[in-house]
N, C-alpha and C positions, 0 to 999 in steps of 0.2 A: 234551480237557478236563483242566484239572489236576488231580491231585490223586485221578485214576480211582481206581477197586476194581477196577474190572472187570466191575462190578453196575449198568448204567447207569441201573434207575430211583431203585436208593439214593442213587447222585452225583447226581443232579437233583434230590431230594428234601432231599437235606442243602444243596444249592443255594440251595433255599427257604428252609430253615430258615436256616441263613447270613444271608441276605440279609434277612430278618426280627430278626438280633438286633440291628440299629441302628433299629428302631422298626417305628415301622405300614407296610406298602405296598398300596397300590392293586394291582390287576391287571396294571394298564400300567407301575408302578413297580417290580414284579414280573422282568416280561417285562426293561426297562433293565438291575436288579441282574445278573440270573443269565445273558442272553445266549440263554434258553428262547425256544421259540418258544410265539407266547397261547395255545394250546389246550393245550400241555404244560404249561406255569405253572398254567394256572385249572386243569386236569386233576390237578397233585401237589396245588396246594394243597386242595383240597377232599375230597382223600384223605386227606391228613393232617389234616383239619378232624375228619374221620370218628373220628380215634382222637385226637383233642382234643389231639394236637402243635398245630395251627394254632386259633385262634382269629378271631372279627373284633370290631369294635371299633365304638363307637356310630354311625361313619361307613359301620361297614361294611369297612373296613379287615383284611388279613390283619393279623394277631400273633402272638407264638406262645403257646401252649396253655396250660393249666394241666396237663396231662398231664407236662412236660416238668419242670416243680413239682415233680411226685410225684415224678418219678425223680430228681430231684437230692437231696431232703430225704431218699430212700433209700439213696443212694451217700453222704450225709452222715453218717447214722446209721451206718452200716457203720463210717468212717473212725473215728466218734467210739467206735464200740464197740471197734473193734481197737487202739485206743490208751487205751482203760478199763484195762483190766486192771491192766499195770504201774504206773501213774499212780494206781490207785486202792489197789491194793497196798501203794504207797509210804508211801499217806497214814494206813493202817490203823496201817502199823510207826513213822510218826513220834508218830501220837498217841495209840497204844495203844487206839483206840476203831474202832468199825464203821466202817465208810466205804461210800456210794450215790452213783449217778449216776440223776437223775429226769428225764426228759422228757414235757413236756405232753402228752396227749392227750386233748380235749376239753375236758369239765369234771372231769377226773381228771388224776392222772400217774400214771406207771407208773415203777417201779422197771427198770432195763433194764442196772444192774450193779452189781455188791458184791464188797466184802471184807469177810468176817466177822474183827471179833475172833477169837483161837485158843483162848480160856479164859478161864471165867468167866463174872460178868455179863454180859451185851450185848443191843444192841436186835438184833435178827436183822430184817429187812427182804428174804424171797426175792426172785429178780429174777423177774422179770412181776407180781409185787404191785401192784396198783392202787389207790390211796390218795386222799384225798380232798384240793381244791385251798382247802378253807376254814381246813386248820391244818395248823402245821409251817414250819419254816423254809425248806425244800425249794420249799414252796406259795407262801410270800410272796417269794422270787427269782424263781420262776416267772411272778410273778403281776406284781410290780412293774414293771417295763418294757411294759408293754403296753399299746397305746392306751386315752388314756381311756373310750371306754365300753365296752370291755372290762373294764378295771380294774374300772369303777362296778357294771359287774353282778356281777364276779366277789366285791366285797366283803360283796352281802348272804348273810347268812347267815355271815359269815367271823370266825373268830376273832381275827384281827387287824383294824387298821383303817388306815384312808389317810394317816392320821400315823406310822402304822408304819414302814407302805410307804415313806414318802418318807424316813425316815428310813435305809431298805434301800440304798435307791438313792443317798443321801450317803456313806455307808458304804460302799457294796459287796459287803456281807454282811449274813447275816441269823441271829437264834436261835430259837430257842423252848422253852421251859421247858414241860413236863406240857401242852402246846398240842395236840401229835397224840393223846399216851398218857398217864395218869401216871406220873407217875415216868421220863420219858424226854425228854432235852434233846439240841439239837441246832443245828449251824452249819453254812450253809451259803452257796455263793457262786455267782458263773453260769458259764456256758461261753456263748461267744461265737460264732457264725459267724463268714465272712468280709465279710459286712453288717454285722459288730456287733449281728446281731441276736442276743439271750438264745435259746441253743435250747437247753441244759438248766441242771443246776443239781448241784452237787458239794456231798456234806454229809458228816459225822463226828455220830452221835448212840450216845448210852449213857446209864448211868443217873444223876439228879442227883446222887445221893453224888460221884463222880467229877468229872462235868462242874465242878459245883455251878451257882449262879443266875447265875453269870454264864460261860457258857460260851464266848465271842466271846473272853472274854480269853486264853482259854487260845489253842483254837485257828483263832481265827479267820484269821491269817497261814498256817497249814498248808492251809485249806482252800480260801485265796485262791491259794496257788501253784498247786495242785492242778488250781484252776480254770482256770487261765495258761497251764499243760501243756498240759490238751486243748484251748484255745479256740487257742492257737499251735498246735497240730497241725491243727487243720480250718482254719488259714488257708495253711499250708504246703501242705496236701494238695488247695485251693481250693474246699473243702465243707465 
């Protein structure tokens, strides 16, 4: 077998898996791909079905898992967080103000990296802070790319509104004035997977003396590179 380990039910199993990433297969479409014989194909796949690598499909069909999901959006988060730091650093020393990286989780985000300002005012934002998706600039990146009826439920109760949003998303960025806190503004922009899918959101927030009411102007360009850096690093790093 090519490609051995030396671990023969892993190469049979990653076999499966292989031959599952160009779509759905039958049992006997199965058996074709991988060269297994039937009872060792229905035998992996159904093991792997066990630990939700494999799935099936309204035909009934292998697919592969939603397990396989979690471990990717993990090795992504890893990639994105080992490439925070300098990146988020940078953006602290360009703008003189805080700087966050937010990623959705549920009907919340979670703060999951910072550079504080070094003196002075500042919004301080600890990482694992869990913050609410109805206000803040952070929330409307977050919020604004995502299918409509997500969107539609995520706006009630929401301090902004769907003219905002769309507004976000011509733009590219987003602000908010005394939105989250008072007296605390903030821009912010997305990070990208290698699906172009929004999977987090880079901001710079301080206090409106500084900012003032229109904070986009200042640094909305600083927060958009920022954004650029890590959404180019998780495509480079293919997560």
């Amino acid at each position: 077998m090519d490609n051995s380990s030396g671990v023969g039910v892993l190469d049979k199993a990653a076999l499966v898996l292989s031959a599952l990433e160009s779509g759905p297969a039958t049992l006997a479409g199965l058996v074709a791909a991988t060269g297994l014989a039937r009872p060792t194909a229905h035998r992996l796949a159904v093991a792997l079905e066990h630990h939700r690598m494999v799935a099936r499909d309204m035909q009934g069909r292998f697919i592969l898992g939603p397990r396989l999901a979690e471990l990717a959006a993990a090795a992504g988060e890893d990639r994105l967080l080992a490439t925070a730091g300098p990146v988020l650093t940078h953006l602290r020393d360009v703008t003189g103000e805080s700087a966050q990286l937010y990623r959705r989780q549920g009907d919340m985000r979670i703060c999951v990296a910072a550079a504080e300002r070094l003196s002075g005012l500042r919004d301080t934002v600890p990482v694992g802070s869990t913050l609410t998706m109805k206000a803040g600039s952070s929330a409307q990146v977050l919020m604004a790319w995502e299918e409509p009826e997500r969107l539609h439920r995520g706006l009630q109760g929401a301090r902004f509104t769907a003219t905002a949003l769309s507004g976000v998303r011509r733009r590219g960025w987003a602000q908010s004035i005394g939105e989250r806190e008072p007296g605390v503004a903030s821009v912010s922009a997305p990070v990208r997977g290698p699906s172009n899918r929004v999977v987090a959101a880079v901001s710079v927030s301080g206090p409106i003396e500084r900012l003032t009411r229109h904070p986009g102007r200042m640094h909305a360009q600083a927060v958009i590179d920022a954004a650029a850096r890590l959404s180019e690093a998780l495509r480079r790093s293919g997560g």
